[in-house]
Structure formats: C-alpha cells, structure tokens
C-alpha positions in Angstrom: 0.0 0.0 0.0 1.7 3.5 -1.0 1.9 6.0 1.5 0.4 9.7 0.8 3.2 11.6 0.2 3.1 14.9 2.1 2.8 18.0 -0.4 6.3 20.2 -0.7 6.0 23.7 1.0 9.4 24.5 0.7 9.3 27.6 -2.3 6.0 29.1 -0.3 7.8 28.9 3.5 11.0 30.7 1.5 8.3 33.6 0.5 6.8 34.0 3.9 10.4 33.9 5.3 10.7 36.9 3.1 7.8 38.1 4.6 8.8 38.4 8.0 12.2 39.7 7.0 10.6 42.5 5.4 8.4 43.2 8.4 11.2 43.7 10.5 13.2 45.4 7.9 10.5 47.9 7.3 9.7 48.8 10.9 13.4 49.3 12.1 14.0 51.4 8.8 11.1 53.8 9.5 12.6 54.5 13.2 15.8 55.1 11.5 14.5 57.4 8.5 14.0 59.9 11.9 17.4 61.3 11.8 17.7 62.1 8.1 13.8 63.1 8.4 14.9 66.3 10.9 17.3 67.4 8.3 15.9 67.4 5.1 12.3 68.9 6.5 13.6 70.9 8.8 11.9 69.8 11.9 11.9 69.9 15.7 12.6 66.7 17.7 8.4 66.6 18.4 7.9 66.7 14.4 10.8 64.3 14.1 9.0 62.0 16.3 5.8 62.0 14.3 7.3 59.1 12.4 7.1 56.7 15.1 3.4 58.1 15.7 2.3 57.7 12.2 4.1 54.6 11.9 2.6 52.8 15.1 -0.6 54.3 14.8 -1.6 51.8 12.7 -1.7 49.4 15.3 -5.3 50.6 16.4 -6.5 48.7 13.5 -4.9 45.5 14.7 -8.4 43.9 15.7 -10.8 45.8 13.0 -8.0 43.9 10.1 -8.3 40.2 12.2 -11.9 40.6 12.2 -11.6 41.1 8.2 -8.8 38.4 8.6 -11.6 36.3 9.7 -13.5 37.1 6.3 -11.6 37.2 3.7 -8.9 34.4 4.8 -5.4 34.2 5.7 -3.7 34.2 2.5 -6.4 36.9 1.4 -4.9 39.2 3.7 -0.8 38.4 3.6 -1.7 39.4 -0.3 -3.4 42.5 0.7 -1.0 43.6 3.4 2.1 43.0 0.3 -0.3 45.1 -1.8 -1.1 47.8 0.6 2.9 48.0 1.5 3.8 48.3 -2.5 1.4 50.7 -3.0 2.9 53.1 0.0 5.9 52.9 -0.8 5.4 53.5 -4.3 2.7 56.6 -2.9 6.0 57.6 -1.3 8.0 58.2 -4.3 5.6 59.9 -6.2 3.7 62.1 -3.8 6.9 62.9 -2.1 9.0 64.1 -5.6 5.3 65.7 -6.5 5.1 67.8 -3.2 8.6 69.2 -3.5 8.8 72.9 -2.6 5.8 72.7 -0.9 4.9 73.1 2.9 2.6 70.0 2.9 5.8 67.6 1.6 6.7 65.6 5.1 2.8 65.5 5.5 3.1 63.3 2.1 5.6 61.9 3.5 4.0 60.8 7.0 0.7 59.4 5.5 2.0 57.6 3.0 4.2 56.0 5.5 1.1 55.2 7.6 -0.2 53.4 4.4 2.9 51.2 4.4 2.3 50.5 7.8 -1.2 49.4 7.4 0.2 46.8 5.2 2.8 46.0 7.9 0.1 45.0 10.7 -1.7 43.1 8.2 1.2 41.0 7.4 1.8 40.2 11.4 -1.4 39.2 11.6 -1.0 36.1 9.2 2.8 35.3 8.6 3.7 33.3 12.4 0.4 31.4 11.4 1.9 30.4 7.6 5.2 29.8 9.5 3.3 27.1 11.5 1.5 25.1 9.3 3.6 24.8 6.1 5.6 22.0 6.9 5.5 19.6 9.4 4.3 19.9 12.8 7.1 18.5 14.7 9.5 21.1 12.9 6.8 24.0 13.7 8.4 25.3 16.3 11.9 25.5 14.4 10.4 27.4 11.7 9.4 30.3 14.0 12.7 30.5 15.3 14.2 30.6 11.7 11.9 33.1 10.9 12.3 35.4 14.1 16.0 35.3 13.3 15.1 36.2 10.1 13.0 39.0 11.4 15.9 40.0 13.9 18.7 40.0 11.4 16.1 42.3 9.2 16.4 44.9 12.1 20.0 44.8 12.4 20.3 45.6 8.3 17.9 48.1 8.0 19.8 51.3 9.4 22.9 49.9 7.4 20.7 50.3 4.6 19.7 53.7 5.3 22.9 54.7 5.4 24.7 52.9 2.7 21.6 53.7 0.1 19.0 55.4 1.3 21.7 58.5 2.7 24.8 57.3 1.3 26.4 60.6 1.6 23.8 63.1 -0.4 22.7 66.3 0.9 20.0 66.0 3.9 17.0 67.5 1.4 13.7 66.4 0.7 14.2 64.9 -3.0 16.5 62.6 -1.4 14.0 61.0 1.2 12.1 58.5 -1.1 14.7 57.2 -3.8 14.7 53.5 -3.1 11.1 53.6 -2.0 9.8 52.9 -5.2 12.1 49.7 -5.7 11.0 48.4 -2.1 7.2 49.0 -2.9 7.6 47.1 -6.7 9.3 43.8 -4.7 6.3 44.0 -2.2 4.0 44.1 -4.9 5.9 41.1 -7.1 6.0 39.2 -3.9 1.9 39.3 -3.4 1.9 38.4 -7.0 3.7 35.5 -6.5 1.8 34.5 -3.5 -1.0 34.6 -5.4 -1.0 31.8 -7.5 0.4 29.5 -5.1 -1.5 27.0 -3.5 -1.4 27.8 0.5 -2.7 25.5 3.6 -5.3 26.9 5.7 -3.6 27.7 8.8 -7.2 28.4 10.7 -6.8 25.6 12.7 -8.6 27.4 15.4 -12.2 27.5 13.0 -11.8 24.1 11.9 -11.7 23.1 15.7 -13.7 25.9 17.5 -16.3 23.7 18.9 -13.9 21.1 20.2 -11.7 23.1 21.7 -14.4 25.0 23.6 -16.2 22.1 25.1 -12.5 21.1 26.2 -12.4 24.1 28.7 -14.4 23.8 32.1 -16.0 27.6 31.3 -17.1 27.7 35.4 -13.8 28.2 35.8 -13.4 31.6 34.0 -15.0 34.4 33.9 -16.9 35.7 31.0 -15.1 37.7 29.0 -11.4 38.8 28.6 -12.3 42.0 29.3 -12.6 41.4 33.5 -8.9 40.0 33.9 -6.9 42.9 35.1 -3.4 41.5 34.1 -4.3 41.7 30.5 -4.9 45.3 30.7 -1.5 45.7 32.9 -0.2 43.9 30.5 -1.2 45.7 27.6 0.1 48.5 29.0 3.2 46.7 30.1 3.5 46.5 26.2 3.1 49.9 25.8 5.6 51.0 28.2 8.1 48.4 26.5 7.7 50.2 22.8 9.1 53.5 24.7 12.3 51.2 26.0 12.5 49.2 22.4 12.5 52.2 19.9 13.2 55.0 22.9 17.0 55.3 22.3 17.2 54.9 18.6 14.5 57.6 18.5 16.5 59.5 20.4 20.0 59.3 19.6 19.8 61.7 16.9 18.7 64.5 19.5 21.9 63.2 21.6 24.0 63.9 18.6 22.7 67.3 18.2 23.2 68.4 22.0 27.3 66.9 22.0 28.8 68.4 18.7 32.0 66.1 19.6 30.4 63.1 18.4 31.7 61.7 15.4 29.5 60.9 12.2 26.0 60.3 12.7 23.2 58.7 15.3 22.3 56.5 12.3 26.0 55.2 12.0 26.0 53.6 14.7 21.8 52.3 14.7 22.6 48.7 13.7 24.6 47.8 17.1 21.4 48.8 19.0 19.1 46.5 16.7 22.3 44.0 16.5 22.5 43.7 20.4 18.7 42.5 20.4 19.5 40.2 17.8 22.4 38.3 19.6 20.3 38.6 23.1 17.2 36.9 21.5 19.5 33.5 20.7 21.1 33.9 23.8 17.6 34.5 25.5 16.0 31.4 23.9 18.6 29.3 25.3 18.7 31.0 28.8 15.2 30.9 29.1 15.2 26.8 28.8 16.8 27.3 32.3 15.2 30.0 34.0 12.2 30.9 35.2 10.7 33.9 33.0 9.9 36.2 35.5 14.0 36.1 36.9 15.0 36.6 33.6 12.6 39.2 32.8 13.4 41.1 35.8 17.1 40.6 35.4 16.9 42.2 32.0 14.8 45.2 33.2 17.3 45.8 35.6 20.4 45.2 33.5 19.0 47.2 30.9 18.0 50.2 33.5 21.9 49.9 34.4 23.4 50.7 31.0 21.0 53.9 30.3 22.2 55.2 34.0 25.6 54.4 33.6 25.0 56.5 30.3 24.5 59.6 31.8 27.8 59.1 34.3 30.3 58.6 31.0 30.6 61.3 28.4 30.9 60.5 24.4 31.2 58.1 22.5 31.6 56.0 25.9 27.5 57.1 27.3 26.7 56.3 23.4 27.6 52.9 23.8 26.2 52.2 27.4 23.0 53.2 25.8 23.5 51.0 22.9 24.3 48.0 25.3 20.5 48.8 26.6 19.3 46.3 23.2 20.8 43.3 24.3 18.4 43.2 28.0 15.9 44.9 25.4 15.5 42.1 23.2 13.3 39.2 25.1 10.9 41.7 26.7 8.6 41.5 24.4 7.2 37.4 24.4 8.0 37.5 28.7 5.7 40.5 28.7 3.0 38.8 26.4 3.3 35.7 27.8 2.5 37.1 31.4 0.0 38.8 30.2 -1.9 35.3 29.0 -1.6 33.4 32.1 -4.7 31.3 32.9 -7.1 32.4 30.2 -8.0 29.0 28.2 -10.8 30.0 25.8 -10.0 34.0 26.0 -6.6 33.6 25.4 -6.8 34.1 21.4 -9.1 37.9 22.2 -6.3 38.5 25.5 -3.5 38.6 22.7 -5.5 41.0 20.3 -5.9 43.3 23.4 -2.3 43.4 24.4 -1.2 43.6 21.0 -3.0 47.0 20.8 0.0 48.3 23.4 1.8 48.6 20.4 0.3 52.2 20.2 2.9 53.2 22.5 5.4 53.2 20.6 3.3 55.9 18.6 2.7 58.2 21.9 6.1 57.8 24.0 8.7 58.5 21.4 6.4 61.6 20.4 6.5 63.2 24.1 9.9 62.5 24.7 10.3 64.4 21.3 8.6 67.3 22.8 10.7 67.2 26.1 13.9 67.3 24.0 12.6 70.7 22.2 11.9 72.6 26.0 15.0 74.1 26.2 14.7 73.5 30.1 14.7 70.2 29.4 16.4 68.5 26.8 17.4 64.8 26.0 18.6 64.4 29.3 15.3 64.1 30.6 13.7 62.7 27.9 16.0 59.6 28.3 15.1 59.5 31.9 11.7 59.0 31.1 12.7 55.3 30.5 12.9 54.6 34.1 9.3 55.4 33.5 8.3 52.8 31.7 11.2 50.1 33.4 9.4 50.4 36.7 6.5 50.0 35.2 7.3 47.0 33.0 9.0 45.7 36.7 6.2 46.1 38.6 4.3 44.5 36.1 6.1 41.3 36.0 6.5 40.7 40.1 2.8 42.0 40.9 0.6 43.6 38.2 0.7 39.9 36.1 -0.5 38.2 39.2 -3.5 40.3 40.2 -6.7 38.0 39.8 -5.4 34.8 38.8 -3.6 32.0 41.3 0.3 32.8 40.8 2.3 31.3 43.8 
C-alpha cells in the first residue's frame, strides 16, 4: 500500500520567510529614517518624532483587520498587506518628488508611511500562522525561530541600509528622502503576486476546531469575557511601556548627537549595534530561558538594561553612546515574557487576551512623540527625555512581580 506523500512547501515557506524579514526590515527602517527626516524637513525633535506616531498608529487597527482576517482568509490578507505596503511605498515616491517645494511635503511623506504601515500589521497578523502550518508539525516550532531570526537579522540591516543607500552621503534635502522607496514597494507588490497563485494551507486551525476546543475548557472556571482579567490590561500597558524602551534610544540618539557636537558621524552610523545587540540577546535569551524561570529573567533584563542607560548619563561621548547602545541586548526578550504574562490562565479567551495586548503597540506611537517634545523645551532637553525610560522600566517591573498576578492563582 503506497503512502500519501506529504505536499512540498518549501518555495512558499521561503516567501513568507521573506515576509517576516521584510516586516522587520520595514519597521526598524522607519525608526531610522528619523534622523535624516529632521534634516531634510527641517523639523523639531516633536515633528521628528511623528514618524514613530504615524508609523505605530496603525496598530489601532490591529483587531478591525483580524476581524476582516476572519473574512476574507489568511492568504487573502498576507496578499493585501504585500499590496497595501507596494502601494505606499510607491505613494511615497511619487507624492513625495510631487510635493517638493511645498509646505505639505513631510505631511506626504508621513501618511504615505502610515499606508505602508497598514500593510505591515496586516502581514503580522498572518505570517507566524503560515510559519506554523507549512511543513510539518514537529519542525513548527523551528520554523518560527528561523523566521524570528530572520526578522531580527532584518532589524540589524535596515539602518545599514539607510545609510549605505538610502543616505549614502547626499545632501539631507527632501528629493532625497524617497529614492529606493519605489524599488522596495515594486518587490512588495511582485511578492503578493507570486503569493498569489500559489496554493497555501489553511492555517485556521482554530475554526476548523472551535467547537472542540471550547467544550474542552471547564468555562465555570473563567470568567466571561477577557475584558474582567486585570493583568491583561497591565499587560497591555506593560506593552506599551516596552515600545518607549525598544525604539526609545534609537529615536533619540539623533537628538543626543545634536546636543554633543564632539560626536563623530551620525546617530544613524551607529543604529545597527542597537538593533544587532537585540539580535544576539534573542539566541542567547532562547537558550537561557530553557533554564530560567521567566519572571528572573525578565526582571534581570529590566534591571540590566535600566543599568546601562544610567551608567550613560555618568560617561561622556562616545563612551555614554555605547552604554545606551548595550541597553538592546536586556531589550531584546521583553517583548514574548511581557506577552506571555499577560496570557496566564485564560483558556478560551486567550486568542481575544493577545489582540488586546497587542494594541499596546500604540505606544510606541505616543512615547517617542512626548519625549520628542521634552527634548525641544530648552529646560529640558534629551537628558530628561532619556530618563523618562525609568518610567516605563518600573513600570514594565512592577508589572512582572505584581501587576501579572492580580486576579489569577500565581504562587
């Protein structure tokens, strides 16, 4: 008797690999477009800032796009989101060159970057799903760890990008903000084309099986809706408060090398050992985490992490530059401990618990933009803005010892 052979997903696991690259790629570029932005628009550290808001704004549709998820399908959507980041960028190019000389040209600029970013959330929705199912399960959870490395190594190469191509040396003026945007928006849209006529699993599994897997929950032992657990909402939060640590000093280093003259080259030189140290910490995390409890290792980052931005403001130079720096490497497995806390003991409601905590995101479109307005007080400055981060590490601390364990049975 011949055995079914299992079906070959190899070529469409190597395009959503591409994917998640280019999610990564695309969000650490935008944060590191910020710099350059100031220049060539002539803007305060507040309007600088707006980047990160536009950007991360469009996480407030996070929940409206998996209810259409939930529609239209899962390969439906990673099309779309390819389509929707093509056609920004591409918007990019053209309204930007169009708008030259005019007053409106970084408000171009910002909305078509909120287009791109539409497509972005979109393709988060539905590419750890396609990760999942397109080979075999016992090699599922190897394929998510290819593909966050992917999505890590992404992050480290995007500000070398922006400064081998995108700046590469040319004057700090509008015309030379979108160049490449229009070849990064033509391979988005010759991906979804290619996605397109290949044949995809359903990764839904959850649909398929939503009756069995509710009966298998005892519901009298939870309460009726995700909405009365008060560690997701800490937890969202939590999130929240970690986007103002994760893109906090690479939003800010530019304003650091405006207020010391003496330091050489450029904040975005020196981007990629930020985004590199979370690369190398999330391996080394993985590994550490087989061993340790994830609240210790949490807090021990939170700490460590705290340690390198004080010791920051004791050095002076290039020296406080790279204590900052150091800050990505404690930065880097914050974000699954702080989800992961935040889903503790939620059975059926866990699915709507990580919709609700993934709307923290929108922190990273508020923080950066009020620290941006502290650095333009001239009482102030990015002194204080960077202290604001203790802010938000208390917060995420407090979170992790006592907010996570408020209503549920934690020993």
């Amino acid at each position: 008797m011949s055995q079914k052979q299992s079906p070959n997903y190899l070529f469409p696991l190597i395009i959503v690999f591409i994917v998640c690259f280019l999610i990564g790629f695309i969000t650490t570029m935008n944060n590191s477009m910020i710099e350059f932005c100031k220049e060539a628009f002539k803007l305060s550290d507040t309007q600088g800032q707006l980047v990160n808001t536009f950007f991360y704004g469009a996480y407030f549709f996070s929940i409206p796009f998996a209810m259409m998820m939930n529609k239209i399908g899962y390969k439906a959507t990673l099309v779309l989101g390819l389509i929707v980041v093509g056609c920004g960028f591409i918007a990019n190019n053209l309204g930007v060159t169009a708008a030259l000389g005019s007053a409106n040209v970084y408000t171009v600029f910002l909305c078509c970057m909120s287009i791109v970013a539409l497509g972005v959330v979109m393709l988060q929705l539905v590419a750890n799903p396609y990760v999942m199912v397109l080979g075999k399960p016992e090699s599922g959870a190897f394929r998510m760890t290819l593909s966050q490395a992917l999505n890590s190594v992404a992050t480290t190469v995007a500000p070398i990008f922006i400064t081998t191509v995108i700046i590469a040396d040319k004057p700090k003026l509008p015309e030379n903000v979108p160049g490449p945007f229009l070849m990064l928006g033509i391979f988005a849209i010759v991906i979804a084309a290619i996605l397109f006529f290949i044949k995809l699993p359903d990764p839904d599994m959850d649909k398929k099986n939503a009756t069995s897997e509710e009966e298998s929950y005892d519901m009298s032992k939870y309460k009726a809706n995700v909405f009365q657990y008060p560690h997701v909402w800490f937890g969202a939060l939590a999130i929240a408060m970690y986007m103002g640590l994760e893109i906090g000093i690479p939003s800010m280093l530019p304003a650091y090398w405006k207020a010391d003259a003496s330091l050489p080259g450029s904040a975005t030189d020196y981007l990629f050992l930020y985004w590199g140290g979370m690369m190398v910490g999330r391996f080394v995390g993985s590994a550490i985490l087989a061993k340790f409890e994830a609240r210790k290792l949490l807090t021990a980052c939170l700490v460590l992490g705290a340690c390198c931005v004080g010791i920051s403001f004791f050095l002076s130079g290039m020296a406080a530059v790279y204590a900052m720096l150091a800050a990505g490497l404690f930065h880097s497995v914050m974000w699954p401990l702080i989800f992961n806390l935040g889903l503790q003991e939620l059975g059926p409601h866990t699915k709507n618990a990580s919709g609700l905590i993934n709307m923290g995101v929108l922190g990273g479109a508020t923080l950066p933009l009020i620290m941006g307005s502290i650095v333009d007080n001239p009482s102030l400055g990015v002194g204080v803005a960077i202290m604001l981060m203790f802010v938000y590490y208390a917060y995420v601390l407090w979170f992790c010892n006592w907010g996570s364990k408020i209503g549920i049975n934690v020993k």
